[in-house]
C-alpha positions as CSV (number, residue, x, y, z in Angstrom):
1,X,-31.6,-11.3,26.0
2,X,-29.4,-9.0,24.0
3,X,-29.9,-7.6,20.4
4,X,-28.3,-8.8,17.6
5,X,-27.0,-5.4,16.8
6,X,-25.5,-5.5,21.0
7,X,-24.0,-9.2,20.1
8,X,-22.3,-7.7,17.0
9,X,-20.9,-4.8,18.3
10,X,-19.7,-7.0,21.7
11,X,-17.9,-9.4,19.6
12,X,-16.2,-7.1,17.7
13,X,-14.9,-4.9,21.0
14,X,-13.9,-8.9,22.2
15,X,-12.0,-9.4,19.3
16,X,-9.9,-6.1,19.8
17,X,-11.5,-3.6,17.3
18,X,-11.4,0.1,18.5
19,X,-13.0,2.1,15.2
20,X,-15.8,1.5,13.1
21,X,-15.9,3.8,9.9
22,X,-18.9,4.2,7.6
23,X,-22.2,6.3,7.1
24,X,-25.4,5.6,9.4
25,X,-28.5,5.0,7.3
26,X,-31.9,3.1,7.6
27,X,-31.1,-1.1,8.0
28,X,-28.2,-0.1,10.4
29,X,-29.4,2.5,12.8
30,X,-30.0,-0.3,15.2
31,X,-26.4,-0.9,14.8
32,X,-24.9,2.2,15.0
33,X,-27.0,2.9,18.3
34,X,-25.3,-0.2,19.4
35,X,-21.8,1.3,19.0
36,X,-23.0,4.6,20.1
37,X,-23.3,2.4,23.1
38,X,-20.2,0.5,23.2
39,X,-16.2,1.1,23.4
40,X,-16.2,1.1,19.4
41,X,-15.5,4.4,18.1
42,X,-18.1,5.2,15.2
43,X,-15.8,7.4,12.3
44,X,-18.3,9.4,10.3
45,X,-16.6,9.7,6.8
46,X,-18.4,11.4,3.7
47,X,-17.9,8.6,1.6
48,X,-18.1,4.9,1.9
49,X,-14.9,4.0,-0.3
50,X,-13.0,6.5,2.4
51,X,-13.8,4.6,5.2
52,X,-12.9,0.7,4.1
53,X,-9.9,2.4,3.3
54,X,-9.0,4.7,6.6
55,X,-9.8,0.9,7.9
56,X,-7.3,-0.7,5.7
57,X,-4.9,1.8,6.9
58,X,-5.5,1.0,10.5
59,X,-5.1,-2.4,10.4
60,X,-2.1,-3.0,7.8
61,X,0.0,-0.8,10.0
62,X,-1.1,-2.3,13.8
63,X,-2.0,-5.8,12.6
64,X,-5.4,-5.6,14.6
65,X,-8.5,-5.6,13.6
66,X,-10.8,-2.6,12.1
67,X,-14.4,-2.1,11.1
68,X,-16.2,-0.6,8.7
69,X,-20.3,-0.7,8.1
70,X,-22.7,0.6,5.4
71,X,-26.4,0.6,4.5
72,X,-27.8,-1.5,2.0
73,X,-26.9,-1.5,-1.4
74,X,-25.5,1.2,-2.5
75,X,-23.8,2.0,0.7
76,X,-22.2,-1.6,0.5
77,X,-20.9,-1.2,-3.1
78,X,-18.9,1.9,-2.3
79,X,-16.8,0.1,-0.1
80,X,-16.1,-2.4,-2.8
81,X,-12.7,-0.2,-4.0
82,X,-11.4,0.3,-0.8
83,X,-12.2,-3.2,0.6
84,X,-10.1,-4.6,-2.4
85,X,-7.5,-2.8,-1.5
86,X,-7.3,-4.0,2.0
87,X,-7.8,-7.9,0.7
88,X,-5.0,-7.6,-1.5
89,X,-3.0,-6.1,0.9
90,X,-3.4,-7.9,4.1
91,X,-5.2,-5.6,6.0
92,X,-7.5,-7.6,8.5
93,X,-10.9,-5.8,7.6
94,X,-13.9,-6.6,9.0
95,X,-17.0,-5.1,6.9
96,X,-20.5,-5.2,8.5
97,X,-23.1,-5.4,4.9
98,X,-26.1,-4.6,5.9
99,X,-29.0,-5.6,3.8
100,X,-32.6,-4.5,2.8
101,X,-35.3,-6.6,5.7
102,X,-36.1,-10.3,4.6
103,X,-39.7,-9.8,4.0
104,X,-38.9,-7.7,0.9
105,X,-35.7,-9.4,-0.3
106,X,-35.8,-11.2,-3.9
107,X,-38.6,-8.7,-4.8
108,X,-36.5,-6.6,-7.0
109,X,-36.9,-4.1,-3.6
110,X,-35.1,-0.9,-3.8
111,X,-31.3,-1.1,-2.8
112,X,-31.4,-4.9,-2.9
113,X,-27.8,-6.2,-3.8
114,X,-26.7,-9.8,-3.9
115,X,-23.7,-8.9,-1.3
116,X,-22.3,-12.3,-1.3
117,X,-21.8,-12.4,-4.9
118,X,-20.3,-9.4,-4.9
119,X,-17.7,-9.9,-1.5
120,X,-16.8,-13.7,-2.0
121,X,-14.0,-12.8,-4.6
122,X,-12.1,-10.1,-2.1
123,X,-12.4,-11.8,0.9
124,X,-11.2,-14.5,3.2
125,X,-15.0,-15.0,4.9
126,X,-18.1,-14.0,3.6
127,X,-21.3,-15.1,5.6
128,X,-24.8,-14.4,6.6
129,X,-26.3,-14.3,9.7
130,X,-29.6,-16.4,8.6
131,X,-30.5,-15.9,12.5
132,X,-30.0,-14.5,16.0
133,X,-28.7,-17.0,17.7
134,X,-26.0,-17.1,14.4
135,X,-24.7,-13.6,15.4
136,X,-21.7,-13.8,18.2
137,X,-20.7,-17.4,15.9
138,X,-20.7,-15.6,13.2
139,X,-18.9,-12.8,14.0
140,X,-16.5,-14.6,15.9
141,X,-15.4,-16.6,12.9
142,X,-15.3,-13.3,10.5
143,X,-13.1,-11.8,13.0
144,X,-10.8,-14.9,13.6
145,X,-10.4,-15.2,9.7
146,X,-9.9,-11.9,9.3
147,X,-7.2,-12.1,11.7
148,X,-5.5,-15.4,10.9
149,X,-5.5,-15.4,7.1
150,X,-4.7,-11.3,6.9
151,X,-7.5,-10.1,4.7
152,X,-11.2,-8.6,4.7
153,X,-14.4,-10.6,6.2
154,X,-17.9,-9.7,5.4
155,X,-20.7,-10.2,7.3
156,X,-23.9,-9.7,5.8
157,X,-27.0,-8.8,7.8
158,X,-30.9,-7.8,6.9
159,X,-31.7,-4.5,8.3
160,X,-34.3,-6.2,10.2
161,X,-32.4,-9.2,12.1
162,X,-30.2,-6.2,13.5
163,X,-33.5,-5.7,15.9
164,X,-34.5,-9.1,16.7
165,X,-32.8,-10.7,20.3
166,X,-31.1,-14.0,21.1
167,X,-29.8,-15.2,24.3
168,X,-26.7,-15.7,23.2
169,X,-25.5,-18.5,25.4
170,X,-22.7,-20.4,23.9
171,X,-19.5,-18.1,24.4
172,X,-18.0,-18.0,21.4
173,X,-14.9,-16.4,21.1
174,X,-11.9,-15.5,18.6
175,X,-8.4,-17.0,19.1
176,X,-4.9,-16.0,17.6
177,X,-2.8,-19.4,17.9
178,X,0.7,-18.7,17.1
179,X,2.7,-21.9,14.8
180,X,5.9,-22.0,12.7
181,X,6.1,-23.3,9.5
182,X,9.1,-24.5,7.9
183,X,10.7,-27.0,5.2
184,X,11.5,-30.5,6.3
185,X,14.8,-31.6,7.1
186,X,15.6,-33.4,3.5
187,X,14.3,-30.1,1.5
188,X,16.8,-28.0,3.7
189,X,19.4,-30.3,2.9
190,X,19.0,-29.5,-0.6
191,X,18.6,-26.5,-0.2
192,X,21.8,-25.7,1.4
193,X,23.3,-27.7,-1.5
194,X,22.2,-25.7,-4.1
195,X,23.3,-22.1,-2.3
196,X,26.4,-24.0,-1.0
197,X,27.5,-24.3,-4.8
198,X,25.9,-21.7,-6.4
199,X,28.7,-18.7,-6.9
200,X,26.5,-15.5,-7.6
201,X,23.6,-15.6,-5.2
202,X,21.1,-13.0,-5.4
203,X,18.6,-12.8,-2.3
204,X,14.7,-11.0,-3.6
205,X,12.8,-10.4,-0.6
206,X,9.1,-9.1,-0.3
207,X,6.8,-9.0,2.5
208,X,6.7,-12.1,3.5
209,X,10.1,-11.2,5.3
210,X,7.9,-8.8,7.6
211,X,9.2,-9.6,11.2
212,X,11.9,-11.9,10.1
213,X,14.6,-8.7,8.8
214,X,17.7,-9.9,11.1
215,X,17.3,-13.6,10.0
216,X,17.2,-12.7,6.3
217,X,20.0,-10.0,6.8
218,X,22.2,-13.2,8.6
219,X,21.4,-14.7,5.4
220,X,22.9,-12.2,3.1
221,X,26.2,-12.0,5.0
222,X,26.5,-15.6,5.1
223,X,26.2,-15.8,1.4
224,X,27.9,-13.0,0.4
225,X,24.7,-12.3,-1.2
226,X,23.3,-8.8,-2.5
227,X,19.5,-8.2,-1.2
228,X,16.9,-7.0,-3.5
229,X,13.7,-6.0,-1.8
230,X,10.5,-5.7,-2.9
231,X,8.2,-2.0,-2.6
232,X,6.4,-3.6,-0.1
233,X,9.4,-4.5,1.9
234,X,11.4,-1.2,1.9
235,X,10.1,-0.1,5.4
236,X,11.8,-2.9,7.0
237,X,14.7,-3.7,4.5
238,X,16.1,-1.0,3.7
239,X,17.5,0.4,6.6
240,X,20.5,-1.0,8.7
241,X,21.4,-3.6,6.2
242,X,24.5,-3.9,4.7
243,X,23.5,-6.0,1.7
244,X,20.8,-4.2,0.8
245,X,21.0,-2.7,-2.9
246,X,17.8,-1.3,-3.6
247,X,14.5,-2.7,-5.5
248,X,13.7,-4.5,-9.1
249,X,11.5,-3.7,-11.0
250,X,9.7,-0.4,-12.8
251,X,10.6,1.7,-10.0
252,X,13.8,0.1,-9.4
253,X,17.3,1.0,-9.3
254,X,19.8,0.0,-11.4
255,X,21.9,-2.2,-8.7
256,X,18.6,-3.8,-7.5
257,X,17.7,-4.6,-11.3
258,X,21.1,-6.4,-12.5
259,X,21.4,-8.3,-8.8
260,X,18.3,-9.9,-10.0
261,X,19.0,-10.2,-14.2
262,X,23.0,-11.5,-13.5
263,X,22.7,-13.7,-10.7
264,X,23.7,-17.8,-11.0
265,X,21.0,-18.4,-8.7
266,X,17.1,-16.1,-7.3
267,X,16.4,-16.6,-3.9
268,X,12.8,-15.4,-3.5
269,X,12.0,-15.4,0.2
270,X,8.2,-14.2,1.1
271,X,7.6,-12.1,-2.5
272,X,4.9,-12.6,-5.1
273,X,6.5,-9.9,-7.1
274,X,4.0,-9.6,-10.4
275,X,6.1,-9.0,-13.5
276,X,7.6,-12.1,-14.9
277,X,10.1,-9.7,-17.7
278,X,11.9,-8.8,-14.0
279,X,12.9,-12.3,-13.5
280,X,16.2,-13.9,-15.1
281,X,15.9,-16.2,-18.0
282,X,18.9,-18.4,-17.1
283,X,19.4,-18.6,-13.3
284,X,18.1,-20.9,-11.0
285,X,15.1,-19.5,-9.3
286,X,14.6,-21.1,-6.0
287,X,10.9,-19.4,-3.8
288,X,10.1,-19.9,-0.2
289,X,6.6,-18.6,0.4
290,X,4.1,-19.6,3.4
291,X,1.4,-19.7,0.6
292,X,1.9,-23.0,-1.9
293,X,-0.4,-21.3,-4.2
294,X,2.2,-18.7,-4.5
295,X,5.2,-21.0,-6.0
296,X,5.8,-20.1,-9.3
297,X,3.2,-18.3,-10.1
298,X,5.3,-15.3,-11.6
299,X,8.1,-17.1,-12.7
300,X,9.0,-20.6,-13.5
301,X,10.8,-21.9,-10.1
302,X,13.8,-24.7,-10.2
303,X,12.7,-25.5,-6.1
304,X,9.9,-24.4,-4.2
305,X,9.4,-24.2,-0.5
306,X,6.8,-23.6,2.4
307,X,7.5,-22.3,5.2
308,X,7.9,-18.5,7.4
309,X,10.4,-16.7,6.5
310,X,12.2,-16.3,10.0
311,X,11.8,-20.2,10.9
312,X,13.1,-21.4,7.9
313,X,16.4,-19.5,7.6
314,X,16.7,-20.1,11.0
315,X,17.1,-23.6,10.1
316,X,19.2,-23.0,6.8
317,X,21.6,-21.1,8.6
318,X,23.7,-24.0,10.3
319,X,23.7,-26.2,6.9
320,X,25.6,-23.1,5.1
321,X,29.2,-22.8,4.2
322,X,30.8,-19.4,5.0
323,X,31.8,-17.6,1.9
324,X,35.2,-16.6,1.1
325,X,34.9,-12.7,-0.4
326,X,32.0,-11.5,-1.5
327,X,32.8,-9.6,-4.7
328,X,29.4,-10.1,-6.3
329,X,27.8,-8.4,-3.4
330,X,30.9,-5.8,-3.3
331,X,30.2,-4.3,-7.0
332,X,26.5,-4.1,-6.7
333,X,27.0,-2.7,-3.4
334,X,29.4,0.0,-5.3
335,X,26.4,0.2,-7.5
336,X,23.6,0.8,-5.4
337,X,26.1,3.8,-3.9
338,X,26.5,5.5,-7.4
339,X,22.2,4.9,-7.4
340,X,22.1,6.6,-4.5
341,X,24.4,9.9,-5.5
342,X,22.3,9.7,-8.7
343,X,18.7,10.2,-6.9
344,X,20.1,12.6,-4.5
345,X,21.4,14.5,-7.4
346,X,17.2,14.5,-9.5
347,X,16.4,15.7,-6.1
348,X,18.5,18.8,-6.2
349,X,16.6,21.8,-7.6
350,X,18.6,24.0,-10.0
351,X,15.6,25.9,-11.3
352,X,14.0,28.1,-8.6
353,X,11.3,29.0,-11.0
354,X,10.2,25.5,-11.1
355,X,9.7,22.5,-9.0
356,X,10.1,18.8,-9.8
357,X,8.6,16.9,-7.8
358,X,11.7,14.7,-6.7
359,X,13.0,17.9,-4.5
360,X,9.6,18.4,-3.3
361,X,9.8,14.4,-1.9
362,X,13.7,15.1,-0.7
363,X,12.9,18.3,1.3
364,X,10.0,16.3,2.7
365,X,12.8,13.4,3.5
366,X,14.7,15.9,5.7
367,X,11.6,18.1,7.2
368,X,9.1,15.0,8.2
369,X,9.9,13.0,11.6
370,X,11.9,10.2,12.0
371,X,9.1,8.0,13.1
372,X,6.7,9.9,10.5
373,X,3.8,7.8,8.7
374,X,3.7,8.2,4.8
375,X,1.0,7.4,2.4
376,X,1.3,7.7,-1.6
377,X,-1.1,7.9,-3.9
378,X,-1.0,5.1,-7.0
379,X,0.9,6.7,-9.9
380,X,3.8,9.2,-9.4
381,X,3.4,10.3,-5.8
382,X,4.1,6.5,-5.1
383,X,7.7,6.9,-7.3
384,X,8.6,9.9,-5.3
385,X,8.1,8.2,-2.4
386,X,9.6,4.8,-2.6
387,X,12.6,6.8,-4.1
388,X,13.3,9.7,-2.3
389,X,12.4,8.8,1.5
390,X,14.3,7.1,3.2
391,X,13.7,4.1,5.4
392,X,15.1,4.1,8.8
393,X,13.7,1.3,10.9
394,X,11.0,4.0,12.9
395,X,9.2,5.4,9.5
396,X,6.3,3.1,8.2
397,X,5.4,3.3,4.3
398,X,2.0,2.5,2.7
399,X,1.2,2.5,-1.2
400,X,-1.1,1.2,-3.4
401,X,0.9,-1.5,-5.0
402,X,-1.1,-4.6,-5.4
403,X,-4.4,-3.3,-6.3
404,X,-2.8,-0.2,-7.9
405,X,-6.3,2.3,-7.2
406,X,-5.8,6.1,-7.3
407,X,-7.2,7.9,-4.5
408,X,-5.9,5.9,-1.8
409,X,-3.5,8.4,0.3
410,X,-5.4,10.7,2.2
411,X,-7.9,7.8,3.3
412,X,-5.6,5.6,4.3
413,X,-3.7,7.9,6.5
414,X,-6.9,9.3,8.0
415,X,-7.4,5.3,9.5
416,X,-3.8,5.3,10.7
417,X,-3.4,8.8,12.4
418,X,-6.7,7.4,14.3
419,X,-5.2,4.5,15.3
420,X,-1.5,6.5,16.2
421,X,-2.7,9.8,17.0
422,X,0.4,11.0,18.6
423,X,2.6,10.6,15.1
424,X,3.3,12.5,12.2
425,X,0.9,11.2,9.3
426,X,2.0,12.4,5.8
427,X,-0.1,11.4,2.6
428,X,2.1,12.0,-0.6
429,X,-1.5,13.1,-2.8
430,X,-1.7,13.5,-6.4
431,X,-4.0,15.7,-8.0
432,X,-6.1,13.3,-9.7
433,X,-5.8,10.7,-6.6
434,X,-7.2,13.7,-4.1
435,X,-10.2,15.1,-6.6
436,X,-11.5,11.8,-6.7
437,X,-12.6,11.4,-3.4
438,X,-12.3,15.5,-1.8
439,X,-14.9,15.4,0.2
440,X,-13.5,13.3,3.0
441,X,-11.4,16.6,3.6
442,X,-14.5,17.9,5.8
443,X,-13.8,14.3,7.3
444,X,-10.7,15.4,8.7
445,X,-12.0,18.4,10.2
446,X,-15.1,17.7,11.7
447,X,-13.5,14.1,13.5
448,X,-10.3,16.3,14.4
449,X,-7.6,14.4,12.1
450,X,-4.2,16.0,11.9
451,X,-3.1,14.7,8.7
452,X,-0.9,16.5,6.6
453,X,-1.4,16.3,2.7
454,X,1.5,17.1,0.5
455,X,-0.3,17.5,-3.2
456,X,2.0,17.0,-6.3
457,X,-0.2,19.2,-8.4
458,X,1.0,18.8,-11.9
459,X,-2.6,19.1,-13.4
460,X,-2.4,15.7,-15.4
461,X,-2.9,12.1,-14.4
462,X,0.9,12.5,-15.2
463,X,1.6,8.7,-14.4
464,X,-0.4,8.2,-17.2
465,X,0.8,10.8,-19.3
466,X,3.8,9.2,-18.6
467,X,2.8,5.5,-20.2
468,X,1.0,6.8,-23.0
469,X,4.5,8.8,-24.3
470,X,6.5,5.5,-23.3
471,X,3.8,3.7,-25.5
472,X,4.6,6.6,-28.6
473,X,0.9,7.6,-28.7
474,X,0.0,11.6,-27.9
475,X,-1.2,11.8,-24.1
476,X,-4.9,12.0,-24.3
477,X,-7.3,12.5,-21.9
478,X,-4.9,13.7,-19.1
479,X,-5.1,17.3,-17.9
480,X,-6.8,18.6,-15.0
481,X,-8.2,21.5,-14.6
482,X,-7.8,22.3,-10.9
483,X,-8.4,24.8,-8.0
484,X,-6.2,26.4,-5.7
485,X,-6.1,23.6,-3.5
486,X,-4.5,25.2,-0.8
487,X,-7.8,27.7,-0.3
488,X,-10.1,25.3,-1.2
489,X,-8.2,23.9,2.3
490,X,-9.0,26.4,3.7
491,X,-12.8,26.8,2.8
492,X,-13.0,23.5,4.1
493,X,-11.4,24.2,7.8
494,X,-7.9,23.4,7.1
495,X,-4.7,24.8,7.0
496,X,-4.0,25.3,3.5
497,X,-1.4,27.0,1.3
498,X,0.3,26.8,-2.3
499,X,3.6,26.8,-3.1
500,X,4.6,27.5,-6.8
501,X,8.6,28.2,-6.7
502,X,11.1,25.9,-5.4
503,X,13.0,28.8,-3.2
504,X,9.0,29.2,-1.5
505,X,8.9,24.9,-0.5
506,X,10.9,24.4,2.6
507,X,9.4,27.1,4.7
508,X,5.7,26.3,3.3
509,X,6.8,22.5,4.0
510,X,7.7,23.5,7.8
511,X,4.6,25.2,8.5
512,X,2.8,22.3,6.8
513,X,4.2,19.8,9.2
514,X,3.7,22.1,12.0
515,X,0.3,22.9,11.6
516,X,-2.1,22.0,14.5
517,X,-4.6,19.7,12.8
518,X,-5.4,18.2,9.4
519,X,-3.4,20.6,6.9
520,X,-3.1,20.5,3.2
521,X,-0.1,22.2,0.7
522,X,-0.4,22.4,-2.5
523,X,2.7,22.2,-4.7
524,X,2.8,23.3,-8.2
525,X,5.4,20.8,-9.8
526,X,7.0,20.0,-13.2
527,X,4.1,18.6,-15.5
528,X,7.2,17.2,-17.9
529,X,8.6,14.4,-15.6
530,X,9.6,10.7,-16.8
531,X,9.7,7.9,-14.6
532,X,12.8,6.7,-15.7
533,X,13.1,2.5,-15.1
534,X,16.2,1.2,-13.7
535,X,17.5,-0.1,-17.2
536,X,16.2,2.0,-21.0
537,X,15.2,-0.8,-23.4
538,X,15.6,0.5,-27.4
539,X,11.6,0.4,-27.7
540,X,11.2,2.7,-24.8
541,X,13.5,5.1,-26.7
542,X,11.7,4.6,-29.9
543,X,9.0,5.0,-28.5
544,X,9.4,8.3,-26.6
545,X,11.0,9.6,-29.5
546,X,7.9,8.7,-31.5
547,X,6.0,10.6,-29.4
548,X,8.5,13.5,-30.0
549,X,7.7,13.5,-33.8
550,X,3.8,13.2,-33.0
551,X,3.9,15.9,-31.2
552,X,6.0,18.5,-33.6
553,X,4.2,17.2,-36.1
554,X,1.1,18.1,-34.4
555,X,2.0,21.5,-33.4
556,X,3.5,20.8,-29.5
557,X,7.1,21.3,-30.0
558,X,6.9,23.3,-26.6
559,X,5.9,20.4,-25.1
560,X,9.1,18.2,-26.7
561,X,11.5,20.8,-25.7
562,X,9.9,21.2,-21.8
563,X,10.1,17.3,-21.6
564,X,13.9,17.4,-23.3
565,X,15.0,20.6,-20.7
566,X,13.3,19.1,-17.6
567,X,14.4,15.3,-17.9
568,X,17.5,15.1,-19.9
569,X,19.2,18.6,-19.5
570,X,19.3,18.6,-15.9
């Protein structure tokens, strides 16, 4: 006879999880004595939120399975942030929710939470074990969804059913079948008709591409195609492709932006790309997505298509025509070269009073390793980041993109240096992002976590600073009044410095990366930055400039000629 809390914990070490991060407490001590026992390693993180996502972090960058486990209500419900984030992502999360013991449940008990209500709309299982003999099946399927489908499972469990026994006899067990998805024959055919004809063929290609690069790269050449990726894709698009020319959208560049608005025909492979005023209004738009629920869902598609990425252009391939010249790829190509020269040149520092934050991300380009780890928080630190580091086929990128929280970095590269603890871990951390959850620092000391934290301290939630100008209202609501963050590292245990002139950053920077353990710089950077989009519309002009009035107006013309000198007069 084995304990429930011994079945759970057994199934989980089956199904290939190493870590289990959370905060022990009263309906799951059984449980954690259970992993005290076992191979899982128990991560004791300060806050709940921290640990789904140092979870998420593990598993979107190994593709296995993590854990994460809380107490009762309120324990459950601060997991809810991170275990979003990891839903939308793809991260396959499994969270144990512990609940109050059944005699008192439905009483109005204290810490009773409906936890199915709450985890059935960010996840792809949510389940009770009603009883013991329920626990290894239960589990078992949590884990295999979690797997399969790429997302969180939540297993729910009273505090006392972790005590009571089963003998567990039926050997329930999770499997990982492997299967190829494709388009049938005919829907190729037609396929190949359209691209055969089309003359300006622009490929957008998200994360759905994800182990299928080389095929879509064959795809480009053979098209004479320009390739737009997605944020999400730039770790594994970006580098050794020749038809790359950058991303769409927001944080775009301008080649990535008009391969998308002046094509004759959108070839969407694997992306769910959100905003529809990034698609073109008169091309054909043709999506291939393993997800039918997906097809045209952001813009209004001429053809849609199921299938993997890599399996179906494998089978496209032979029905193509070779191109003769390629001069629509050619100029954007030209393009995405100027695009280049033009963010190298923002990076450049000529003020060594100041520091934008752009030259803080390019000295981090050149300084961090090649197979370094980076995390950004939502907001500006993301910009930097997917702008000014560069992707090289070893470095792996994670951001906040589809939930879009703050407060993500940090976390989610404490999950990932667990789970790679021989590689550089960098989390790109913005002032507002890192306040928000700063206790976790004593996380990183006390469980030995050498991450390094590069803070873009411009005292604001400057991201938002940033919309509220672009909107021509007065930015409200958006200063911070912080510490030195660098001592506050060090009160906490951790290497810490500040940095407040650009001639200081490089050195600080080196002895930030080289820092044994979980280190922490804090760099004071331009407050006055714009996150210029790939293409200026009239309103965001008139806008900005309304701002400008506003402000002199209101007796901040300081503030109009900082944003003027810092942005425009470089």
């Amino acid at each position: 006879m084995s304990t429930v809390s011994e079945i759970i914990a057994d199934t989980l070490v089956q199904a290939g999880a190493k870590r289990c991060y959370g905060i022990v407490g009263d309906t799951i001590n059984h449980f954690t004595d259970a992993v005290r026992r076992s191979s899982l390693e128990w991560v004791h993180v300060r806050h709940e939120e921290v640990g789904a996502l140092a979870a998420g972090g593990e598993s979107y960058l190994t593709g296995e399975l993590s854990v994460c486990a809380g107490t009762a209500g309120p324990g459950s419900l601060h997991f809810l942030n991170g275990i979003f984030e990891s839903h939308r992502n793809g991260a396959p999360v499994l969270l144990i929710a512990s609940n109050i013991d059944r005699p008192e449940q439905g009483l109005g008990f204290p810490q009773e939470v409906d936890q199915k209500k709450l985890y059935e709309q960010c996840s792809v299982f949510c389940e009770t074990v009603s009883h013991p003999d329920q626990a290894r099946r239960i589990v078992t399927q949590a884990a295999q969804a979690a797997l399969n489908r790429r997302g969180v499972a939540v297993v729910i469990v009273n505090g006392d059913t972790f005590k009571h026994t089963s003998e567990d006899a039926i050997p329930w067990a999770v499997h990982r079948p492997r299967s190829l998805a494709r388009p049938v024959d005919q829907e190729l055919d037609q396929l190949a008709e359209k691209l055969n004809n089309a003359k300006k063929i622009t490929i957008y290609a998200g994360i759905g591409c994800r182990g299928a690069q080389d095929a879509v790269i064959k795809l480009g050449r053979k098209l004479g195609a320009p390739i737009v990726h997605t944020t999400r894709a730039k770790e594994f698009l970006e580098p050794n492709n020749p038809c790359n020319v950058g991303m769409n959208g927001i944080l775009g560049n301008p080649a990535g932006y008009r391969a998308v608005m002046t094509c004759d025909l959108l070839f969407c492979l694997g992306t769910d790309f959100a905003y529809t005023q990034f698609y073109p209004e008169n091309a054909t738009i043709i999506q291939l997505d393993i997800d039918a629920t997906h097809i045209g869902r952001r813009a209004a598609v001429d053809m849609g298509l199921v299938g993997d990425v890599g399996a179906s252009v494998d089978a496209l391939l032979p029905r193509l025509e070779p191109r003769k010249g390629s001069t629509f790829l050619d100029e954007l190509r030209a393009r995405y070269t100027e695009d280049l020269e033009q963010l190298a040149k923002r990076g450049e520092e000529p003020d060594p009073t100041l520091i934008h934050p752009q030259f803080v991300a390019q000295t981090l380009d050149e300084l961090a390793a090649v197979d370094a780890v980076f995390t950004a928080d939502g907001g500006s630190p993301m910009v930097w980041l997917l702008r000014h580091l560069h992707a090289n086929g070893r470095r792996a990128f994670l951001t906040s993109l589809l939930h879009g929280t703050m407060a993500n970095a940090y976390p989610q590269a404490l999950g990932i240096a667990k789970a790679y603890p021989g590689r550089q871990v960098i989390a790109l951390c913005g002032d507002g992002g890192l306040t928000m959850l700063l206790g976790d620092l004593l996380t990183l000391v006390q469980e030995k976590i050498p991450v390094k934290l590069l803070v873009f301290n411009n005292q604001s939630l400057g991201f938002v600073e940033m919309e509220q100008r672009i909107e021509g209202l007065l930015d409200s609501f958006t200063e911070l009044q912080n510490p030195d963050f660098g001592q506050l590292a060090q009160i906490c245990g951790l290497w810490g410095e500040r940095v407040e002139n650009a001639e200081d950053l490089t050195d600080a920077m080196e002895r930030l990366l080289a820092a044994d353990g979980p280190a922490l710089l804090d760099v004071r950077v331009n407050r006055m930055e714009l996150v210029m989009p790939p293409e200026v519309t009239a309103q965001q002009v008139s806008s900005t400039a309304l701002f400008g009035l506003k402000a002199l107006l209101g007796g901040r013309a300081d503030e109009v000629i900082d944003l003027v000198k810092n942005n425009l007069l470089r």
